[in-house]
C-alpha positions as CSV (number, residue, x, y, z in Angstrom):
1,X,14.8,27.1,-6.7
2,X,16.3,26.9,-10.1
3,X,15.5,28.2,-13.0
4,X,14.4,25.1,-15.6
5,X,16.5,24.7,-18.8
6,X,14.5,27.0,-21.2
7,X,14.8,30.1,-18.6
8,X,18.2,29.6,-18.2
9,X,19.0,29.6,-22.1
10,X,16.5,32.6,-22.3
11,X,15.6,34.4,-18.9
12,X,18.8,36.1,-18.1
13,X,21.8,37.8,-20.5
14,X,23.8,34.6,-21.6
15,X,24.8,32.8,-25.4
16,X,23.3,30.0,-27.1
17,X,25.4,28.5,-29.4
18,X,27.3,31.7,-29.8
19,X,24.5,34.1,-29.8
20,X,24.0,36.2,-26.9
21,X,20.9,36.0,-25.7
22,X,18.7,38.7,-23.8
23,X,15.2,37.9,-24.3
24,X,13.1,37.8,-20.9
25,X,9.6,36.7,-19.6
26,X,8.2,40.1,-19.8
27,X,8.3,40.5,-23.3
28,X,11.1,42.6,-23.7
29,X,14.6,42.8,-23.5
30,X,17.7,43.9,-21.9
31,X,19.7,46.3,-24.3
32,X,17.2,45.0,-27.3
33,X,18.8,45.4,-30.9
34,X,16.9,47.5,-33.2
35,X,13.4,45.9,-33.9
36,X,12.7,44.1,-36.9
37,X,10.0,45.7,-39.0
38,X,7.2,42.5,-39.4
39,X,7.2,40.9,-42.5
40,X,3.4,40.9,-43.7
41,X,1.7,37.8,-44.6
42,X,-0.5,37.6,-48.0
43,X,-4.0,38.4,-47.5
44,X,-5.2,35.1,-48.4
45,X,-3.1,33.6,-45.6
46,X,-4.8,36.1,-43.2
47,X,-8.0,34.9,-44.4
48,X,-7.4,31.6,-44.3
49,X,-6.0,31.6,-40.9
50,X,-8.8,34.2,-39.6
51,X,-11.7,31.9,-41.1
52,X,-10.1,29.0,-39.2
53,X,-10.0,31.0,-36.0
54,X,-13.9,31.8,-36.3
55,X,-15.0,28.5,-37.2
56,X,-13.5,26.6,-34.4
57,X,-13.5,29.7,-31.9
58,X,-9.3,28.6,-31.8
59,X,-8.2,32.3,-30.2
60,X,-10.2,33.1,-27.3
61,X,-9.9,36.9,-25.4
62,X,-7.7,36.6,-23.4
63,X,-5.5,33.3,-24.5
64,X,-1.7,33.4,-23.6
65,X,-0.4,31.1,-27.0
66,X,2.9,29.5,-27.3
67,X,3.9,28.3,-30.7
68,X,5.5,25.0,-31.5
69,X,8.5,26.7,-33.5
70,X,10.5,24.2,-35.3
71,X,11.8,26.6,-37.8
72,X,10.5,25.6,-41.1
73,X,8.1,27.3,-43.4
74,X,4.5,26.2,-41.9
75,X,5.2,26.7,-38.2
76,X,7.1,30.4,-38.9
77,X,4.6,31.1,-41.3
78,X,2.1,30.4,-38.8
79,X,4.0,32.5,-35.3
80,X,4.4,35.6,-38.4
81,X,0.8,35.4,-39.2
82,X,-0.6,34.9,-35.9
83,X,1.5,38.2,-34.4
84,X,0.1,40.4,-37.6
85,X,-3.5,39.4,-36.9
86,X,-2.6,40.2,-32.9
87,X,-2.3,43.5,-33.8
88,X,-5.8,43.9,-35.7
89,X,-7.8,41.2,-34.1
90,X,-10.7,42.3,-31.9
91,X,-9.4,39.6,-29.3
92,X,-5.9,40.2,-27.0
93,X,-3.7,37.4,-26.7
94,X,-0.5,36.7,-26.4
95,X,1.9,35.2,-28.0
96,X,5.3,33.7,-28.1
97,X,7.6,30.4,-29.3
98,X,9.2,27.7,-28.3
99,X,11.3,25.3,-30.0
100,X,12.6,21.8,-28.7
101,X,16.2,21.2,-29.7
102,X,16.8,17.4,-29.9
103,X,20.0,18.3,-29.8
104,X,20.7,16.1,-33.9
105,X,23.4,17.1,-35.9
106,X,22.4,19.9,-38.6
107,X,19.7,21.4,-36.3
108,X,20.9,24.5,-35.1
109,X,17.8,26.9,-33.7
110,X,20.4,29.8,-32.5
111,X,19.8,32.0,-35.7
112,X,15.7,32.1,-34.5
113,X,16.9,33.8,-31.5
114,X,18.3,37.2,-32.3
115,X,15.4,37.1,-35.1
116,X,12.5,36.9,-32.4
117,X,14.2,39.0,-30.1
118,X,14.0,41.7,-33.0
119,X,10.4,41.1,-33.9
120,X,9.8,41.5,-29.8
121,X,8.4,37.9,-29.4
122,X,9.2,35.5,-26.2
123,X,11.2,32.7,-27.4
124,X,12.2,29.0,-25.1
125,X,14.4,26.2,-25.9
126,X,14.1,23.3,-24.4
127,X,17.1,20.8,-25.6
128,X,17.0,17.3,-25.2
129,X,18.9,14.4,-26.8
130,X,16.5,12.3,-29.1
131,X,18.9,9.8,-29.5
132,X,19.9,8.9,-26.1
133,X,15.9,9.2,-25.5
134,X,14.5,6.8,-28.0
135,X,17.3,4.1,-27.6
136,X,15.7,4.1,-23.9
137,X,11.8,4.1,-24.1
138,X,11.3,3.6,-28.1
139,X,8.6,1.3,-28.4
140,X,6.5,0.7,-31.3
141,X,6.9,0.9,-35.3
142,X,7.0,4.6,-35.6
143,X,10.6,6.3,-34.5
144,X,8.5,10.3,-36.2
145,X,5.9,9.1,-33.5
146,X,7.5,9.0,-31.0
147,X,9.5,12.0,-31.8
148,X,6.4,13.5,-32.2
149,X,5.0,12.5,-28.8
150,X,8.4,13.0,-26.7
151,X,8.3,17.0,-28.3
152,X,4.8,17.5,-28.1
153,X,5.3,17.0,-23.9
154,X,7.7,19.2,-24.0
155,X,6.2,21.9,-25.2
156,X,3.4,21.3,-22.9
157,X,5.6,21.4,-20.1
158,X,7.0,25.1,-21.1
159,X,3.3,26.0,-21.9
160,X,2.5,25.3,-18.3
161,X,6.5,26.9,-17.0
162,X,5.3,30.1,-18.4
163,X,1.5,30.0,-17.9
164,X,0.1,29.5,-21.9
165,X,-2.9,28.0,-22.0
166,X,-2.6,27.2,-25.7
167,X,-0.1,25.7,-27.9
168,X,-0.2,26.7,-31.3
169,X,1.0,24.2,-34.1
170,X,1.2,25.1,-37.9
171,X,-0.4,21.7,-39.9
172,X,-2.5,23.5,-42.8
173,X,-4.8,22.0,-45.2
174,X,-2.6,19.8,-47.2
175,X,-1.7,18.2,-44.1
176,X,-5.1,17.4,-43.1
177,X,-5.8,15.8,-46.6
178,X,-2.9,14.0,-46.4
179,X,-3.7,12.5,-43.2
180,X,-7.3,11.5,-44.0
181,X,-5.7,9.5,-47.2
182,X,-3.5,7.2,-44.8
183,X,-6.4,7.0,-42.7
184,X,-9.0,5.8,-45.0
185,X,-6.2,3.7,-46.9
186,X,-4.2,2.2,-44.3
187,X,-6.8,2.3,-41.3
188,X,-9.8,1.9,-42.2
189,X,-11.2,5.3,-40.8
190,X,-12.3,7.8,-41.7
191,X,-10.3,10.6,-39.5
192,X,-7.5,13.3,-39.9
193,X,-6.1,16.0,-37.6
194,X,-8.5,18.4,-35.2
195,X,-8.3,21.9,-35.7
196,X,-8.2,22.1,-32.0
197,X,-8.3,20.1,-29.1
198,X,-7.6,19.1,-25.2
199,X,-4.1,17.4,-24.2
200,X,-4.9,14.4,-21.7
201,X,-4.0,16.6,-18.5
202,X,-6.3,19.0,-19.4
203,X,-4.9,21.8,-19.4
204,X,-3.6,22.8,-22.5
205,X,-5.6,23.7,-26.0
206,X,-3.9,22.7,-28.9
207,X,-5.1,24.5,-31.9
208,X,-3.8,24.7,-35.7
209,X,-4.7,27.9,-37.1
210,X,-3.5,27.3,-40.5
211,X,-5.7,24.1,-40.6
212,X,-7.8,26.2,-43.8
213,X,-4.4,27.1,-45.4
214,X,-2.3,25.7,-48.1
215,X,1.4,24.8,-48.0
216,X,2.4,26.5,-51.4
217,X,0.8,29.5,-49.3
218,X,3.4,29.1,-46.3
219,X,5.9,28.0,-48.6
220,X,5.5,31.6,-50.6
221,X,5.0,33.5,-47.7
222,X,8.7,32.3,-46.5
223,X,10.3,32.4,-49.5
224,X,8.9,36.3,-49.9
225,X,10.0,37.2,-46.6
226,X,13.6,35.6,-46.2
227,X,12.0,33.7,-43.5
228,X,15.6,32.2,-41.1
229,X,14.5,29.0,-41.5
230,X,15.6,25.4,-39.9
231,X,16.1,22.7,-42.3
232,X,14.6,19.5,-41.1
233,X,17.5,16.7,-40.4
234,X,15.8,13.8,-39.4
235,X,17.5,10.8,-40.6
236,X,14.5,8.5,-40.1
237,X,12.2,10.6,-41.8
238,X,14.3,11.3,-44.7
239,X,15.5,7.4,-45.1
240,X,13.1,6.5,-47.7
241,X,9.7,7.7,-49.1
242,X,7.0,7.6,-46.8
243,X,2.9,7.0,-46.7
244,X,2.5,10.9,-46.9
245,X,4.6,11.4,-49.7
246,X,2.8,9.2,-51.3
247,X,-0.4,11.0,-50.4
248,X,1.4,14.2,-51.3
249,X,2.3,13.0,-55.0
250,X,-1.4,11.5,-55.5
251,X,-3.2,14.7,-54.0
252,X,-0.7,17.2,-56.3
253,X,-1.5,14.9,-59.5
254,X,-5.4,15.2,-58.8
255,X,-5.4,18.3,-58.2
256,X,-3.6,19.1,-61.1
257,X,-6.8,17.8,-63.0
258,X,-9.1,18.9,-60.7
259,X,-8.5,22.4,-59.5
260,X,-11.1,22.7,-57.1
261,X,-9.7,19.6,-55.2
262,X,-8.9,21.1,-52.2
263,X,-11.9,23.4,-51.6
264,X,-13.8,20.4,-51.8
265,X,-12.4,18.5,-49.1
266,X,-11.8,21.6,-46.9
267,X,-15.4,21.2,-47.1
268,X,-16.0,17.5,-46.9
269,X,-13.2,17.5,-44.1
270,X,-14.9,20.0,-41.8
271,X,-16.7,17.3,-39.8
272,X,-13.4,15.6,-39.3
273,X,-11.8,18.7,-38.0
274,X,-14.7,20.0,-35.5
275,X,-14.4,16.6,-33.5
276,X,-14.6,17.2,-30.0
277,X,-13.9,21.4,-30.0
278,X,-13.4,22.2,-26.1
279,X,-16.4,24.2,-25.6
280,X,-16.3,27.9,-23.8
281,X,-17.8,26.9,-20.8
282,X,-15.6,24.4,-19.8
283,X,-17.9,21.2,-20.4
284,X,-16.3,17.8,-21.2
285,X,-15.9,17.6,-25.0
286,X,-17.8,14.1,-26.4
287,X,-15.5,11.1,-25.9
288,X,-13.5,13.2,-23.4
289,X,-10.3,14.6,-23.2
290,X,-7.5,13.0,-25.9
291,X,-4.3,13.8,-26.6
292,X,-3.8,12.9,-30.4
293,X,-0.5,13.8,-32.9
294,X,-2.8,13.4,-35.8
295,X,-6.4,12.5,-35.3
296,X,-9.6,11.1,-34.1
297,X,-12.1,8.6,-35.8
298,X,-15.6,10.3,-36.7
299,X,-18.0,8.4,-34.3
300,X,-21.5,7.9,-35.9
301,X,-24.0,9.2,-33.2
302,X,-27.4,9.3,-32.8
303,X,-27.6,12.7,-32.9
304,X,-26.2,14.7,-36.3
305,X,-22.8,16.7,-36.4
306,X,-23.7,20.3,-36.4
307,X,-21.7,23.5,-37.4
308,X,-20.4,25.9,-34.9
309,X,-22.3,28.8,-35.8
């Protein structure tokens, strides 16, 4: 049988877009390069991402983790932190990346792959062309939805390849306020992004460890490090201002008066975030299995939300 597309690019010596290319499925590599020492998160990033990790029980012993790696700041921020807390964390996972090349002018992953292969970390590609893809089965309003979705099965797909049973994604808290702001303004409801959840099929976690995090954190944190980072090229997302910049500007221009803003609704948001955790035994979270970009609307129940610990 044939290797799929992502072990082809990665599972045997060969280039990708000029770069050779030795990374293999069992972690290491033929004639590696000289390893890359790690560059170390800040503490507060740490903590941040290993409160997260406690309070929603995201990292489970013996997880395999593949992180949605589109090259900017928040989700390299988040593959860097998560392998510097593997090494100290008093559960053994395992990690890797994977990054879904729609194949648009300007995006060029190939520098992340001689950079991973340094750091020791398993790294897909699975390339696609976004284009051709929406002007066939785009339907709806939202072209960054779709997007969204048509990536987000992707990476699904290469969890399930190469056996990870959780895909990693790197929204932080900023991201989380932003989206409960549309929500409550545009929707109607009150709701924002889960800090983990079940994909449809049921056989994928999705978690966001950085859900506590802030974005000037990430944003430092890359800069600091020299992070090789992918600029983001999407022409639809970058046509005109969106809802979530607006939400951006509003939420910097509070909190510029208010510096305790975003403690606050970490707090206040922590409801929001703990909808329907997949439990440790393996019993049907409430309302089922969902597979949701952004979020869930808080159902009013009978019985009270309670905390996980």
């Amino acid at each position: 049988m044939l290797p799929n597309r992502s072990e082809r690019i990665l599972a045997r010596p060969a280039e990708y877009n000029g770069y050779p290319v030795q990374i293999t499925l069992a972690n290491h590599a033929v004639n590696a390069p000289t390893p890359l020492e790690l560059p170390t998160p800040s503490r507060t990033l740490c903590q941040a991402a290993g409160q997260a990790i406690r309070d929603f029980d995201l990292i489970r012993d013996g997880d395999r983790v593949l992180v949605g790696l589109s090259g900017g700041k928040d989700s390299m921020s988040l593959l860097l932190t998560l392998r510097h807390l593997q090494r100290r964390a008093p559960v053994r996972f395992d990690l890797a990346a994977a990054t879904v090349d729609p194949e648009m002018r300007g995006f060029d992953p190939a520098p992340l792959v001689p950079y991973l292969e340094r750091l020791g970390i398993p790294y897909f590609v699975e390339r696609y062309n976004m284009v051709r893809a929406a002007k066939q089965g785009f339907s709806g309003r939202s072209l960054c939805s779709f997007c969204s979705r048509l990536r987000r099965g992707k990476l699904y797909r290469l969890a399930r390849d190469h056996g990870y049973n959780s895909l990693a994604i790197g929204h932080h808290l900023d991201d989380a306020a932003e989206t409960f702001l549309m929500s409550s303004f545009y929707g109607g409801k009150l709701r924002t992004m889960r800090a983990a959840y079940l994909n449809d099929d049921g056989d994928i976690r999705v978690i966001r460890p950085l859900i506590y995090a802030r974005e000037r954190q990430t944003t430092a944190f890359a800069e600091r490090a020299g992070l090789p980072l992918i600029q983001d090229n999407c022409p639809s997302c970058d046509a005109k201002p969106t809802q979530r910049n607006r939400m951006k500007t509003l939420l910097a221009d509070m909190e510029a008066e208010h510096h305790h803003l975003f403690a606050n609704l970490k707090n206040a948001l922590k409801p929001l975030l703990e909808q329907d955790l997949v439990p440790r035994a393996g019993i049907e979270p409430r309302g089922g299995r969902r597979d949701d970009d952004d979020a869930q609307p808080l159902r009013f129940m009978s019985q009270p939300v309670t905390s996980l610990r």
